[in-house]
VEXTIMAR-843942 format. One record per residue: residue number from 1; residue in one letter; x, y, z of N, C-alpha, C in turn. Coordinates in steps of 0.001 Angstrom, whole numbers, always signed. Atoms other than C-alpha are relative to their C-alpha. Layout:
<nodes>
- pos / code / nx / ny / nz / cax / cay / caz / cx / cy / cz
- NUM / A / X / Y / Z / X / Y / Z / X / Y / Z
...
</nodes>
This chain:
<nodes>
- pos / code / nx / ny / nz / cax / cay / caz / cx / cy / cz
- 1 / X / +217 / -1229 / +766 / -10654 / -25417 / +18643 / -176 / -356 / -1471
- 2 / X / +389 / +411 / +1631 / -12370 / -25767 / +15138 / +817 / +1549 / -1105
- 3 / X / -443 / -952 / +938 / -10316 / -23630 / +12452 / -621 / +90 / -1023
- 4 / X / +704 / +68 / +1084 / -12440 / -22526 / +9579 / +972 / +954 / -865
- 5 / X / -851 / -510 / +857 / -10633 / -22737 / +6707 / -353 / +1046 / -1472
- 6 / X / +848 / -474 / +1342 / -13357 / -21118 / +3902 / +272 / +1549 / +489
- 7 / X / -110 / -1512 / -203 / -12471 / -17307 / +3551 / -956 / +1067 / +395
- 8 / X / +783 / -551 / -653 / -15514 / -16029 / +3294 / -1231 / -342 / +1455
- 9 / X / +674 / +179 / -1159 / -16908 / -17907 / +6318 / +612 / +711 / +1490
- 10 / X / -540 / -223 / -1118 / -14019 / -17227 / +8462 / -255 / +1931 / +380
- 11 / X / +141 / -2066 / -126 / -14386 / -12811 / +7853 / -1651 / -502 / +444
- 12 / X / +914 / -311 / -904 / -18126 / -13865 / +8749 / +93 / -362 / +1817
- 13 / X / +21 / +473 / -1672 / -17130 / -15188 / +11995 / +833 / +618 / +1064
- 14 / X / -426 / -927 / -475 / -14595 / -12636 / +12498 / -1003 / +1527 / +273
- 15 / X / +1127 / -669 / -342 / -17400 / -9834 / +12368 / -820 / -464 / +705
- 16 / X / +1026 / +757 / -630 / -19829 / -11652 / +14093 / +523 / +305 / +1136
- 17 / X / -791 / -196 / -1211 / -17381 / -11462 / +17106 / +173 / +1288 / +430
- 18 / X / -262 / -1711 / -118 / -16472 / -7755 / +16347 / -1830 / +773 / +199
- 19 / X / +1540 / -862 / -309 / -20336 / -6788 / +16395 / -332 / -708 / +1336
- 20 / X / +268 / +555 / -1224 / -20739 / -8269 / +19400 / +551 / +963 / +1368
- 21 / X / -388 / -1157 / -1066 / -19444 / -5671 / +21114 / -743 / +1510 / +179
- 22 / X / +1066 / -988 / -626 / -21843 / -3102 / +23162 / +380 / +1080 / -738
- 23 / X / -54 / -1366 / -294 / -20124 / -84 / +23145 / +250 / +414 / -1850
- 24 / X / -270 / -186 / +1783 / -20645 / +1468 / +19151 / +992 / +633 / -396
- 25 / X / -2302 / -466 / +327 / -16948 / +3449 / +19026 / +40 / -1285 / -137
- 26 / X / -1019 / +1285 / -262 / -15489 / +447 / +20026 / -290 / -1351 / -1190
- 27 / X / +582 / +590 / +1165 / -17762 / -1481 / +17800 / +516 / +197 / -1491
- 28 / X / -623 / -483 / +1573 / -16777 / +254 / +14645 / +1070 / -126 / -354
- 29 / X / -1812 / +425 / +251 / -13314 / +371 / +14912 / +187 / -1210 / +348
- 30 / X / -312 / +1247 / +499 / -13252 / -3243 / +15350 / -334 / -1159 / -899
- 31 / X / +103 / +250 / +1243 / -15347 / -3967 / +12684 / +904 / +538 / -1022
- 32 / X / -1097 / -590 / +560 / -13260 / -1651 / +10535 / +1194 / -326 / -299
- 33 / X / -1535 / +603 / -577 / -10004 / -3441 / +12206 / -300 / -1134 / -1121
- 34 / X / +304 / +1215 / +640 / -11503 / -6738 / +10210 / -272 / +323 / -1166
- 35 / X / -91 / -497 / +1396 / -12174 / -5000 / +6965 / +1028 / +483 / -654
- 36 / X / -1327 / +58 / +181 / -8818 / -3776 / +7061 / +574 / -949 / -62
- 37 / X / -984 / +1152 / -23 / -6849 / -6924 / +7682 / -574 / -688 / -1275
- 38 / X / +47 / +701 / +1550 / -8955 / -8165 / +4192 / +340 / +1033 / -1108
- 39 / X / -449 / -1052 / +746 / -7881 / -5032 / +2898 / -1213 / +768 / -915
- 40 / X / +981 / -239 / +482 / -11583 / -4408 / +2014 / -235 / +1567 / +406
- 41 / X / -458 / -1705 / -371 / -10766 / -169 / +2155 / -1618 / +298 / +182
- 42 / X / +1164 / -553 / +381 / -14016 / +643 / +1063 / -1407 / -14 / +1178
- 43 / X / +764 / +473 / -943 / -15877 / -1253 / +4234 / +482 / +259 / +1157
- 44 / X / -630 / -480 / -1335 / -13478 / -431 / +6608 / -159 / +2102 / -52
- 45 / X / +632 / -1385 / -141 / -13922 / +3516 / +5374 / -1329 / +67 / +585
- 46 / X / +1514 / +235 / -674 / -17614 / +3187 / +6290 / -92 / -50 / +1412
- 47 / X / +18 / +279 / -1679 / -17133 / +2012 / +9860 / +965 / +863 / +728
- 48 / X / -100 / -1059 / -720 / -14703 / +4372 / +10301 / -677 / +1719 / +337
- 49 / X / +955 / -1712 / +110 / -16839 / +7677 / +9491 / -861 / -465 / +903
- 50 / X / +761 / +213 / -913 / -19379 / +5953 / +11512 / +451 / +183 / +1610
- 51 / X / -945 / -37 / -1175 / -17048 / +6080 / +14525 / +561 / +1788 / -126
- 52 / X / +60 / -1141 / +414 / -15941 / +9275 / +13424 / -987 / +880 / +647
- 53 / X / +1537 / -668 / -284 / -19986 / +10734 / +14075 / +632 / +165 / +1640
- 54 / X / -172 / +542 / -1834 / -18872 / +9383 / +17757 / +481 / +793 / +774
- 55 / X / -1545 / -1003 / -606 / -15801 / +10813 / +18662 / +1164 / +67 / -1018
- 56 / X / -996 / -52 / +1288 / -13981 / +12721 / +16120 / +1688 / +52 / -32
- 57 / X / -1262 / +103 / -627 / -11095 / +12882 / +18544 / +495 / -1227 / +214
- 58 / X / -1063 / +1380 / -315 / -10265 / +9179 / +18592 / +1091 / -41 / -914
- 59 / X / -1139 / +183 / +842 / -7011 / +8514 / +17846 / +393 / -759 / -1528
- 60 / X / +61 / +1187 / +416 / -7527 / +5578 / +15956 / -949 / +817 / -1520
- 61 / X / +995 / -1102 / +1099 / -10401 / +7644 / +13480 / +958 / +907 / -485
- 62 / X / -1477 / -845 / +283 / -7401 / +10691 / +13377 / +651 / -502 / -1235
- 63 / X / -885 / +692 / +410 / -5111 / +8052 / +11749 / -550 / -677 / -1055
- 64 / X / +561 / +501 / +1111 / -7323 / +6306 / +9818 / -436 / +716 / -1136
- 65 / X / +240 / -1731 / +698 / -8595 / +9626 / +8174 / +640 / +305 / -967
- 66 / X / -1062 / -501 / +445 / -5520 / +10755 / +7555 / +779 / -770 / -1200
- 67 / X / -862 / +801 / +818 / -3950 / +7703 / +5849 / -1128 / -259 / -1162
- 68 / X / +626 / -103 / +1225 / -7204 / +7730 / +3370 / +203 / +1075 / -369
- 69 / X / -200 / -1266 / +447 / -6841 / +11061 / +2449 / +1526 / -340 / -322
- 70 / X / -1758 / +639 / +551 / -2961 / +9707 / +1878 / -380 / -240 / -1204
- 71 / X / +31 / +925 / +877 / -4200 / +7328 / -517 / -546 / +268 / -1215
- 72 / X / +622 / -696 / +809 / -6761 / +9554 / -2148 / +467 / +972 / -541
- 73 / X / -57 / -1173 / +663 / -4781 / +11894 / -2609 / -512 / +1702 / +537
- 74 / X / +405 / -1355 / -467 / -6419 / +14483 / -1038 / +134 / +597 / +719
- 75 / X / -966 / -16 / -1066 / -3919 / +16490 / +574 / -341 / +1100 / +570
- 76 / X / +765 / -1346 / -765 / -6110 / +19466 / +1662 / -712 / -664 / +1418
- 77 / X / +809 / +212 / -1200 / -8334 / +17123 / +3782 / +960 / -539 / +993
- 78 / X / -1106 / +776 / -1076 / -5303 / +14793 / +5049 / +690 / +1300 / +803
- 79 / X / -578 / -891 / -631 / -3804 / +18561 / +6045 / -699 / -253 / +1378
- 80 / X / +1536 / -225 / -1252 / -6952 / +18799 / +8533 / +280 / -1295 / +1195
- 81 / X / +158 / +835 / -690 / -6574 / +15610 / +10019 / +1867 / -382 / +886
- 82 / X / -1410 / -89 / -510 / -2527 / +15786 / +10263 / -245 / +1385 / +876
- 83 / X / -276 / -1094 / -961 / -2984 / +18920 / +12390 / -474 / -924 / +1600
- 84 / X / +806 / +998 / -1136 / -5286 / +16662 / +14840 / +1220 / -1075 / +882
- 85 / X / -658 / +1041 / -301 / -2820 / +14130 / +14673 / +1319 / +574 / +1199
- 86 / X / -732 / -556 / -624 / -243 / +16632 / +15778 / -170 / +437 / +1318
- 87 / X / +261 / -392 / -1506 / -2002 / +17539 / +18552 / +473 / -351 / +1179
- 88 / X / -268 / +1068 / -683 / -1842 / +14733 / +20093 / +1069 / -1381 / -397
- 89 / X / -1043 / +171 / +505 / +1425 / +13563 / +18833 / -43 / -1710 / -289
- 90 / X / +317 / +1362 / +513 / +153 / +10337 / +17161 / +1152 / -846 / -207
- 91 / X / -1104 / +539 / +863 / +3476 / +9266 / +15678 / +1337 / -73 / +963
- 92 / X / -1448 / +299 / -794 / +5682 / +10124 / +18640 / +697 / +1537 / -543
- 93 / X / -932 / -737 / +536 / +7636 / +12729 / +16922 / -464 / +1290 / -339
- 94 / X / +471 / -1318 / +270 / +5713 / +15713 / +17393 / -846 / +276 / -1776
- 95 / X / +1062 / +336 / +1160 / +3719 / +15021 / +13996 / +1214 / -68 / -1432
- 96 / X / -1107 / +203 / +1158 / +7077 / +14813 / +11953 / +176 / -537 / -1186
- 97 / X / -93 / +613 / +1197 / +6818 / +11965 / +10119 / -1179 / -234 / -980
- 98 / X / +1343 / +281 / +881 / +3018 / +12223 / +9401 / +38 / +1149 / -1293
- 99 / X / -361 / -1759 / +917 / +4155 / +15768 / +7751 / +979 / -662 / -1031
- 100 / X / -632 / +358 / +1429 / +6689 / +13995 / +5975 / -694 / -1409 / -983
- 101 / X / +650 / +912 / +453 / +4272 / +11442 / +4694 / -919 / +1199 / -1147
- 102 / X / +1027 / -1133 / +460 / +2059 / +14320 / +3675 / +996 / +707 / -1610
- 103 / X / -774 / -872 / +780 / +5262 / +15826 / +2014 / +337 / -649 / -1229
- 104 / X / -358 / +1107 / +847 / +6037 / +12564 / +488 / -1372 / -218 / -931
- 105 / X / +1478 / +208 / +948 / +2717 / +12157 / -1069 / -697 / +1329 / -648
- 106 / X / +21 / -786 / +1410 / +3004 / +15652 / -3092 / +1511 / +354 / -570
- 107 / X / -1240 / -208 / +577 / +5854 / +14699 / -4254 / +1528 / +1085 / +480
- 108 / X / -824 / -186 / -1338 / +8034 / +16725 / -1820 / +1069 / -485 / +629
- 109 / X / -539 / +1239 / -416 / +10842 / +14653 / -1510 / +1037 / +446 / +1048
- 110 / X / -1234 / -445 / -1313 / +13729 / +16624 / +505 / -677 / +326 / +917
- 111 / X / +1390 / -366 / -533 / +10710 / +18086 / +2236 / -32 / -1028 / +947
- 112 / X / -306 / +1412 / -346 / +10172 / +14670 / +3085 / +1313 / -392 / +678
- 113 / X / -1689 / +694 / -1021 / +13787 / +13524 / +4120 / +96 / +674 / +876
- 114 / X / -384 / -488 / -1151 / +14140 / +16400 / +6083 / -974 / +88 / +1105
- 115 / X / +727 / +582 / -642 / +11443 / +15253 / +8085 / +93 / -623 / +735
- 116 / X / -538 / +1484 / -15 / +11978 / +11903 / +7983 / +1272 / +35 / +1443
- 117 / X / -701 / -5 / -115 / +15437 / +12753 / +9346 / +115 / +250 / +1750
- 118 / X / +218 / +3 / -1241 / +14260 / +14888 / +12226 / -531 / -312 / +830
- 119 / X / +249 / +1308 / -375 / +12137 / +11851 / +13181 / +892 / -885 / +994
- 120 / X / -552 / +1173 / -592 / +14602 / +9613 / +13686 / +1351 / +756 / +817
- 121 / X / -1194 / -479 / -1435 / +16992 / +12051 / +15921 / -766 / -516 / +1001
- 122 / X / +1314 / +255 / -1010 / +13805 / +11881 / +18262 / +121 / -1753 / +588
- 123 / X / +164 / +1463 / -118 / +13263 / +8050 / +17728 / +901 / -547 / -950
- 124 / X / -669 / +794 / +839 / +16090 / +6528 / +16172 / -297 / -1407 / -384
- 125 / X / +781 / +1699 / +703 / +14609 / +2916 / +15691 / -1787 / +604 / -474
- 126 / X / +1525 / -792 / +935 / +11641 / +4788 / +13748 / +358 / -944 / -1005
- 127 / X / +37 / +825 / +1532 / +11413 / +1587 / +11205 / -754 / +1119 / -1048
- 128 / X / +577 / -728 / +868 / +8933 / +3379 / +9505 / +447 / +1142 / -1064
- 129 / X / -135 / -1152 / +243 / +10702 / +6595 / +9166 / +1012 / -443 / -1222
- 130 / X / -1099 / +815 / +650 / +13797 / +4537 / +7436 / -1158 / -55 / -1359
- 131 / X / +591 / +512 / +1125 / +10973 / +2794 / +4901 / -96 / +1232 / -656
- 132 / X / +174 / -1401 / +387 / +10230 / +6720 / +4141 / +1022 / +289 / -461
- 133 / X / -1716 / +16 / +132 / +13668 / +7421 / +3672 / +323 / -63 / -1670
- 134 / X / -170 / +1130 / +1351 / +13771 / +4662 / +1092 / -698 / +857 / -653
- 135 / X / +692 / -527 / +1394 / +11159 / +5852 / -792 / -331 / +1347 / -554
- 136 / X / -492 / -1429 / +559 / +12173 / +9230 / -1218 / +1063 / +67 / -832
- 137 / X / -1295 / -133 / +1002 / +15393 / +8547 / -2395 / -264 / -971 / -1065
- 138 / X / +385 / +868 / +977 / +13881 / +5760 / -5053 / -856 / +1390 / -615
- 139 / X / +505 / -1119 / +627 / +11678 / +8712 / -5916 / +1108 / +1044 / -927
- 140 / X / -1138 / -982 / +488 / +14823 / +10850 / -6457 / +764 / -798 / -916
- 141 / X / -794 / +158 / +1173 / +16271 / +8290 / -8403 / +1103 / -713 / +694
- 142 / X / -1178 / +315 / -850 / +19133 / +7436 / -5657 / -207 / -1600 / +323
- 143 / X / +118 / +908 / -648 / +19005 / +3726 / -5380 / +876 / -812 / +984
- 144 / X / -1274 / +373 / -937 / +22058 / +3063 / -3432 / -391 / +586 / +1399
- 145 / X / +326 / -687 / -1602 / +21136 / +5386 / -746 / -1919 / -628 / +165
- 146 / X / +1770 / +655 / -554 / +17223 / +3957 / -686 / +179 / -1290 / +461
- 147 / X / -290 / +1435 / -402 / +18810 / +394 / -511 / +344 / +425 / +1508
- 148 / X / -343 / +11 / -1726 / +20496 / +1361 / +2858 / -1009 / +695 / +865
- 149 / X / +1299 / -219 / -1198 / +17455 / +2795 / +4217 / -1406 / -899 / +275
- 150 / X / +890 / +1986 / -190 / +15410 / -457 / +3274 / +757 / -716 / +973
- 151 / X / -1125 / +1249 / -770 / +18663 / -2435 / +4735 / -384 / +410 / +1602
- 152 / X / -1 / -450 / -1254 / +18335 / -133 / +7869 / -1241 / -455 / +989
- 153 / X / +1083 / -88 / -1022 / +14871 / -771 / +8588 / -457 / -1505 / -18
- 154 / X / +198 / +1577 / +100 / +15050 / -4533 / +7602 / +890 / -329 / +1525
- 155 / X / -1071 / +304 / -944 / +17742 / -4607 / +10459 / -720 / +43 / +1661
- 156 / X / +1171 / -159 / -1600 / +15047 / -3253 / +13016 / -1330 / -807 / -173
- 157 / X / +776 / +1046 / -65 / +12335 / -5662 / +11998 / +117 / -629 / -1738
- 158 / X / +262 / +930 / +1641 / +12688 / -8406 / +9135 / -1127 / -250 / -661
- 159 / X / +1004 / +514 / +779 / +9245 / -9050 / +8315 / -978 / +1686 / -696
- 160 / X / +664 / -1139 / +34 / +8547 / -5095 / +7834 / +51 / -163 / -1816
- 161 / X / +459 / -140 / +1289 / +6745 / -5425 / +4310 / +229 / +1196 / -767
- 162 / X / -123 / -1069 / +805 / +7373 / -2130 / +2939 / +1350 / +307 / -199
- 163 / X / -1600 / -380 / +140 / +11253 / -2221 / +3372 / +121 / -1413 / -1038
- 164 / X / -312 / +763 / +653 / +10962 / -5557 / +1606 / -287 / +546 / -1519
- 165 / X / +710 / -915 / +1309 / +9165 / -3907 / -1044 / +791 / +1013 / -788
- 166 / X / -552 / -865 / +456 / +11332 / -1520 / -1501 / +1629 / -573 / -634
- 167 / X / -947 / +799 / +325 / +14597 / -4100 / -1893 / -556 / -479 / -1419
- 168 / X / +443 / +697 / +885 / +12634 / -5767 / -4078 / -287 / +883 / -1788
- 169 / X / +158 / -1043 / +880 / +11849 / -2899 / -6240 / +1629 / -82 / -447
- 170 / X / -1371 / -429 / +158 / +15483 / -1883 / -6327 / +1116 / -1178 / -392
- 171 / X / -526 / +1205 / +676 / +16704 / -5475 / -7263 / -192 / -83 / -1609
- 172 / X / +499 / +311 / +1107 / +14503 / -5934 / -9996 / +188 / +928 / -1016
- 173 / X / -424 / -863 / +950 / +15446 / -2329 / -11149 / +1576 / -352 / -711
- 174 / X / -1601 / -191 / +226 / +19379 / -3273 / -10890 / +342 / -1715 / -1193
- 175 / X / -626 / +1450 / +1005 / +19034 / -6798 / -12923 / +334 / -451 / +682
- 176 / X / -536 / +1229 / -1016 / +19681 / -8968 / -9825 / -952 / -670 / +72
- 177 / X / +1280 / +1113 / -293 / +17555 / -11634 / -10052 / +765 / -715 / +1252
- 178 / X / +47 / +1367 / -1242 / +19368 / -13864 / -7192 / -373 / +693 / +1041
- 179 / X / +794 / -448 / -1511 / +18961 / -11173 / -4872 / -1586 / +234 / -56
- 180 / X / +1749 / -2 / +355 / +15297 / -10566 / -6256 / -1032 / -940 / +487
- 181 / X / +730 / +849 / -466 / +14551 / -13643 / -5867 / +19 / -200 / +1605
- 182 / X / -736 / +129 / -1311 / +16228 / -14179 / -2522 / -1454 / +1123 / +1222
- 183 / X / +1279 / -936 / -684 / +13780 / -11173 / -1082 / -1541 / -23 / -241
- 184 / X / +1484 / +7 / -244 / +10558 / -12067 / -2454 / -365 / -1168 / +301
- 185 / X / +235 / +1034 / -820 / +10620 / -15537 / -973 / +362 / +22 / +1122
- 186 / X / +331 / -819 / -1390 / +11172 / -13705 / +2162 / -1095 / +632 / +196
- 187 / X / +1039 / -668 / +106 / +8619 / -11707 / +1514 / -1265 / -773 / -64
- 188 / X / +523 / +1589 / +478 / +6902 / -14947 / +401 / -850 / -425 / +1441
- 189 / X / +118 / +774 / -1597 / +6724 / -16516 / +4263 / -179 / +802 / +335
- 190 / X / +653 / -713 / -991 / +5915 / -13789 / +5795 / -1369 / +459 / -403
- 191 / X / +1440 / -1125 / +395 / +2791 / -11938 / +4025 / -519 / -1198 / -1542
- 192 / X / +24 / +1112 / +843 / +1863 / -15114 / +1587 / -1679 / +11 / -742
- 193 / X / +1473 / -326 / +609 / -1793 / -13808 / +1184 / -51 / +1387 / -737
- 194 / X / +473 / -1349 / +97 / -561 / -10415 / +69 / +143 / -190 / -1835
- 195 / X / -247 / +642 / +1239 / -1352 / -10850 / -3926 / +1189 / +754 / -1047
- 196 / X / -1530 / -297 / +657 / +1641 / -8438 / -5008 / +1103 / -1142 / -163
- 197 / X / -946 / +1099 / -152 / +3931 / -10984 / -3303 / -519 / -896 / -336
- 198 / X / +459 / +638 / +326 / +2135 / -13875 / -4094 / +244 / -341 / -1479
- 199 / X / +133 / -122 / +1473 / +2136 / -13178 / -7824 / +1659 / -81 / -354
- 200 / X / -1477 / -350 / +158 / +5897 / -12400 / -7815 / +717 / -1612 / +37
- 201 / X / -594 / +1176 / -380 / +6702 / -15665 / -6139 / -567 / -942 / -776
- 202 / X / +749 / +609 / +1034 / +4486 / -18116 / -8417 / +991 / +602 / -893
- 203 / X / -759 / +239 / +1117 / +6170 / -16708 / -11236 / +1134 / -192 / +57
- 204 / X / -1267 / +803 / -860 / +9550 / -17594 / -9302 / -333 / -1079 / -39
- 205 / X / -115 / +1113 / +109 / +8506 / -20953 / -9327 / +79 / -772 / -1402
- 206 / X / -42 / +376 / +1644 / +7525 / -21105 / -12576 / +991 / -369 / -1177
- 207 / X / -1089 / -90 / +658 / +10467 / -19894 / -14037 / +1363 / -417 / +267
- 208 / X / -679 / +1176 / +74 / +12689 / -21963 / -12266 / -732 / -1807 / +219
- 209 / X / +649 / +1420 / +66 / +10457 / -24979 / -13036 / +9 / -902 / +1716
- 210 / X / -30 / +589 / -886 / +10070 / -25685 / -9459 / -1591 / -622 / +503
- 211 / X / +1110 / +792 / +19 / +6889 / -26944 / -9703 / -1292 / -447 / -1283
- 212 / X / +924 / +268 / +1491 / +4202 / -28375 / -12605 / -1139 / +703 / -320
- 213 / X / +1039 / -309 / +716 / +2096 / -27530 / -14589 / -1251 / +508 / +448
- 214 / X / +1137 / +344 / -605 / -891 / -29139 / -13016 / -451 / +787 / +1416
- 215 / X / +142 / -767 / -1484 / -246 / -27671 / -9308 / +131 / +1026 / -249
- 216 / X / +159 / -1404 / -597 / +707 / -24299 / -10163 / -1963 / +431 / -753
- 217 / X / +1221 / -489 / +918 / -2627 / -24232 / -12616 / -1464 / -235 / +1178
- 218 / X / +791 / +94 / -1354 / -4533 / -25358 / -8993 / +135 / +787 / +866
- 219 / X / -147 / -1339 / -1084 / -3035 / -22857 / -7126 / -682 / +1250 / -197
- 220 / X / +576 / -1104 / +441 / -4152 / -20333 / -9400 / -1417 / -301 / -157
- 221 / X / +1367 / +417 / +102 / -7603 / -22118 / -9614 / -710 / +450 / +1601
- 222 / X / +365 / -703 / -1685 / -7729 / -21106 / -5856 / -7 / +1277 / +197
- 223 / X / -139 / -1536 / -381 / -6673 / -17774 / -5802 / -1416 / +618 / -1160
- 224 / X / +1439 / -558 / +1290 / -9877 / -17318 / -8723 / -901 / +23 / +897
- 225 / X / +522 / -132 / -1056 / -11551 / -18628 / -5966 / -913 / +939 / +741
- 226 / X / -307 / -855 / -853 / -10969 / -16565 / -3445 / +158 / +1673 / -696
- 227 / X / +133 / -1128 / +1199 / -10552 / -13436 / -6053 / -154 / -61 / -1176
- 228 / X / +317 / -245 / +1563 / -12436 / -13659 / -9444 / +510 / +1476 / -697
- 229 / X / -85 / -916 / +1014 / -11581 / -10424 / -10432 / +1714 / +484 / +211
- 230 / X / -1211 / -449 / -2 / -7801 / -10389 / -9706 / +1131 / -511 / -1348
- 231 / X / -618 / +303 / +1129 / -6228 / -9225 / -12985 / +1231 / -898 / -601
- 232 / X / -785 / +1093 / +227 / -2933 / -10792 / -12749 / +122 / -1461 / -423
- 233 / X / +30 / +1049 / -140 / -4157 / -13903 / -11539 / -971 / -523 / -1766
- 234 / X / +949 / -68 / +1552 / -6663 / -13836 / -14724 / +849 / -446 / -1192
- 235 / X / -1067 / +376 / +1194 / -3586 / -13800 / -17256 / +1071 / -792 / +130
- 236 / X / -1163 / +1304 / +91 / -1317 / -16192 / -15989 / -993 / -1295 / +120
- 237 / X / +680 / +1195 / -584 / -4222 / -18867 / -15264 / +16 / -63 / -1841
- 238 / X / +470 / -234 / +1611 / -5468 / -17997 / -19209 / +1568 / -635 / -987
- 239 / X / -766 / +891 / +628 / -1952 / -18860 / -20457 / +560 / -1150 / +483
- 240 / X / -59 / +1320 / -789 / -1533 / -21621 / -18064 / -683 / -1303 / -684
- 241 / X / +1924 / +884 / +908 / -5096 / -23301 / -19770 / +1103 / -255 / -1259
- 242 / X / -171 / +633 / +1109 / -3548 / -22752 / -22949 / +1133 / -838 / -211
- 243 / X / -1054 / +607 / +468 / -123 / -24077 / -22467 / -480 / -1790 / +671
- 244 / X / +579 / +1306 / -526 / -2370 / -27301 / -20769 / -816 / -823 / -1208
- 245 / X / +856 / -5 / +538 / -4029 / -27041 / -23680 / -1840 / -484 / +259
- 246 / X / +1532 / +173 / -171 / -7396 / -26635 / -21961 / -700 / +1234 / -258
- 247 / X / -6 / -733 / +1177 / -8882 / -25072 / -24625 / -1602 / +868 / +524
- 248 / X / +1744 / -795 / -716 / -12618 / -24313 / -22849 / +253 / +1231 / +759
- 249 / X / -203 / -571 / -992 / -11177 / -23222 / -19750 / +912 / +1102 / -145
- 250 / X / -658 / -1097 / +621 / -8655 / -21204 / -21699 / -1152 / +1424 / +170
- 251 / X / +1345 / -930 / +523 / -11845 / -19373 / -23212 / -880 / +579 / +902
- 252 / X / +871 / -268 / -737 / -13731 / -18872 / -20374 / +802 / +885 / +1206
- 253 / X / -917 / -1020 / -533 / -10959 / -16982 / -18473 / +449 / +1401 / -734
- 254 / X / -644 / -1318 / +858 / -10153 / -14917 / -21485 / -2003 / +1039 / -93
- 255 / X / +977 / -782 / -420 / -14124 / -13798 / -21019 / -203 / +840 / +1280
- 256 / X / -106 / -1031 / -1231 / -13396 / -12759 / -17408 / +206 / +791 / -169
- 257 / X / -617 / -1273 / +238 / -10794 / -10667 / -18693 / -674 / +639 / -449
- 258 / X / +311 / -1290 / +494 / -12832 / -8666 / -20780 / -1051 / +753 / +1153
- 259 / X / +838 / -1090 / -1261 / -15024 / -7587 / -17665 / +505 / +523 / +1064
- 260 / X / -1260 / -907 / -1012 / -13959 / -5570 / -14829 / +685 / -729 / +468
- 261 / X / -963 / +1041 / -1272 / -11258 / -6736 / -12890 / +921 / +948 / +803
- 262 / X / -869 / -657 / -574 / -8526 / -5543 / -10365 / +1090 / +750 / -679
</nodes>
């Protein structure tokens, strides 16, 4: 088995595979599936409306719908598509927690919990519903009670990224760096391409000098790579250059910055 390690060869060879499939539903949503996993929203929206045209009743379209209209913001259309969802009780819980997602995303926050809440009578190992939880009561301000609903849902799966996220948040608010650190090099090994975490951890190394100069200024020469326009990476490479004193390459990063970036 040949592993191709070049990024953008390997997403062509992952599509390539996904179009290869007859049936055009099925087609779309697994193109879509592969634009998602690069987190490329914008390409994976596309293939889902196209699928959408198809059958507006797939579940999978429903859900996807719904969670852009989350993201956008636009909680008139996500209404439309959470009724759908309810129909056909996407979530398990009679459409509970998609309602408290809905509730949670206009700010809604008890709204939300009490949702949330009657969720997890239903399905008590509802990770999800827990991560919700959390980030209602971080919304409210409560970080003691959001920590134990991160803790709760770390307890039902460890690698669940959004409960880490939410520790991590709530560390960094409380001035704990050991536990801070401690969770985003968990976070680290599990999701190591995701560039939130990524960025977090690098400057964890940095700042306990656990690695040089030279290598972290290659690491970040990779991730430019692989993302020219990712702002972060842009301003730590730029003072990286200068503390290398490479005075070109300095300059020629601080021109990226001034054009668009992430």
């Amino acid at each position: 088995i040949i592993v191709e390690t070049d990024p953008a060869k390997r997403l062509a060879m992952r599509l390539g595979w996904a179009r290869r499939e007859k049936d055009p539903l099925t087609r779309h949503l697994r193109v879509a599936a592969v634009y998602k996993s690069v987190r490329d929203r914008a390409k994976c929206l596309e293939h889902v409306k196209e699928a959408e045209k198809i059958d507006p009743e797939n579940k999978v379209v429903i859900q996807e719908m719904f969670d852009y209209h989350l993201r956008t913001k636009d909680l008139a259309a996500a209404e439309k598509y959470l009724l759908a969802a309810e129909a056909k009780d996407l979530d398990g819980v009679g459409g509970r927690y998609l309602r408290a997602e809905l509730a949670y995303a206009d700010k809604k926050w008890q709204k939300a919990i009490d949702l949330a809440r009657e969720a997890l009578i239903i399905r008590p190992r509802f990770t999800d519903a827990h991560v919700l939880l959390g980030n209602c009561y971080l919304g409210l301000g409560n970080h003691e009670q959001a920590r134990q609903e991160y803790q709760e849902a770390l307890e039902q799966n460890r690698s669940n990224y959004f409960a880490l996220l939410g520790v991590i948040e709530i560390s960094r608010a409380a001035g704990n760096r050991g536990e801070y650190n401690q969770y985003v090099e968990t976070a680290y090994k599990q999701n190591p391409r995701i560039p939130a975490i990524r960025e977090m951890y690098l400057q964890i190394l940095e700042k306990q000098k656990r690695i040089d100069l030279d290598k972290l200024i290659k690491i970040r020469e990779g991730i430019l790579k692989d993302a020219p326009t990712n702002r972060p990476n842009l301003v730590q490479l730029s003072r990286l250059y200068e503390l290398g004193e490479q005075v070109a390459s300095a300059e020629a990063v601080h021109r990226a910055l001034v054009m668009r970036t992430d």
